[in-house]
N, C-alpha and C positions, 0 to 999 in steps of 0.2 A: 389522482395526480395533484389536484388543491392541496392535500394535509402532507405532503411531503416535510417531513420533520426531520428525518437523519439523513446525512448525505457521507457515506464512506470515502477517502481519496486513500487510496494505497500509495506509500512513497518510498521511494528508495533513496531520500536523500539527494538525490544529484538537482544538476540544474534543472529536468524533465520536470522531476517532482516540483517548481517554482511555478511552472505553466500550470502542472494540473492546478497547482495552490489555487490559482487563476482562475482558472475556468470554476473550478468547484464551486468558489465564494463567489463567482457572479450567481450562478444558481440558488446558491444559499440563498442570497439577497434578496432574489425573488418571489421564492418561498417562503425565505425566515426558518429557515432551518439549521439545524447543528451541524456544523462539519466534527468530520470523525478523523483523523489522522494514522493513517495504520502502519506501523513498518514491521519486518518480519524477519527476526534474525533464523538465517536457514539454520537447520540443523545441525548439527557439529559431527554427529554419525555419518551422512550423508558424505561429507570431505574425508572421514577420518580413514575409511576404510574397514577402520576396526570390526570384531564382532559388537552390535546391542552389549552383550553381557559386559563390556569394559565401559564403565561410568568416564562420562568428560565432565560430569556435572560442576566441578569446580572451575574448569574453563568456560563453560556454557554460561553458567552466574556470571561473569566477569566480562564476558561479548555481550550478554542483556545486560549488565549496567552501561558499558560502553555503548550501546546502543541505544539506548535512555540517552546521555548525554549529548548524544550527535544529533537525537530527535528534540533534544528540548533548545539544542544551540539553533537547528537549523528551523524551527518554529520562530524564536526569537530573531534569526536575520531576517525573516520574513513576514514576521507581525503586524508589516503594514499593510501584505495584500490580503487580510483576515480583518475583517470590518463585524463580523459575529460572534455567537459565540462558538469554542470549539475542545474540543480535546483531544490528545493523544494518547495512541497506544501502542504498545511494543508487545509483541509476541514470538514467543519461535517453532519451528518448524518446517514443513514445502508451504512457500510461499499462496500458491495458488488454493492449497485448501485450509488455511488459516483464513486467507481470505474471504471464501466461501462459509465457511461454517462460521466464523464473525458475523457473517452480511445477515445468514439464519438465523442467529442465535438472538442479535439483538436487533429483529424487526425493520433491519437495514431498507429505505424509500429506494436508493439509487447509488450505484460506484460509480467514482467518476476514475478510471483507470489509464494510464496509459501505456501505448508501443513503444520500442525503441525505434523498431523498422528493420531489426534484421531480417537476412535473409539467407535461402541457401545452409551452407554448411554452421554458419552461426546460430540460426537458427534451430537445425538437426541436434547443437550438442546442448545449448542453454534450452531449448523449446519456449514456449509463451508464455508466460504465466496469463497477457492479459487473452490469453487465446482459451484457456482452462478456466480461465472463470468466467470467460463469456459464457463458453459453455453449457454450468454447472450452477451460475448463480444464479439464487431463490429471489433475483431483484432484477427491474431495469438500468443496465449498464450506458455509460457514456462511456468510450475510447477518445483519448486523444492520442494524435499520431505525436508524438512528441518528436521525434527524430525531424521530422518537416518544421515543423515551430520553432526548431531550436537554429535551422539553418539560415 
């Protein structure tokens, strides 16, 4: 727990992702570790319906650069609650195992993740993601409830 070096926060951009910003760089601090910035543009198969075989590739490019953009704007409104050093990253895919296999691949210390708080039938059709990489992940996870934080 001393060499705690990389700290993941997965963001979806909203206001939840400001709290985690929060919480994670307090840890950082502690440690002196790198925060990691993840966001994950889903899949484009997944909404499309379509079969695999019909390429969106051209759309997909153009949601990852728009995705880049809203992750480097929404870094920069936020730059004050980052006091380390850090980087971001844009990936696509299911959320939750982008997540995971990130946290493996690059010897990820800790996620700092959060909930919305759904529940019930919101729940049944979105599922978890922060519930799937608790699961699943090769690290010690933080949740934050963000939906309580945010009230």
């Amino acid at each position: 727990m001393d060499d705690m070096k990389k700290i993941l926060v997965p963001v979806d951009l909203s206001h939840a992702s400001t709290i985690l910003l929060q919480y994670a760089n307090t840890i950082a601090e502690k440690f002196g570790a790198r925060l990691i910035f993840l966001f994950v543009v889903e899949d484009l198969y997944s909404y499309s319906g379509l079969p695999v075989e019909i390429r969106l590739d051209p759309f997909e490019e153009d949601y990852k650069s728009y995705s880049r953009r809203n992750m480097e704007n929404f870094l920069e409104e936020n730059r004050h609650y980052v006091t380390g050093e850090y980087e971001s990253i844009v990936l696509s895919g299911h959320p939750a195992k982008e997540i995971i296999d990130y946290a493996d691949s690059e010897d990820i210390d800790l996620i700092v993740i959060g909930t919305h708080g759904f529940s019930g039938l919101d729940r049944m059709i979105f599922g978890s993601v922060a519930e799937k990489v608790i699961k699943m992940a090769p690290c010690p996870i933080m949740v934050v409830n963000t939906f309580k934080e945010e009230e």
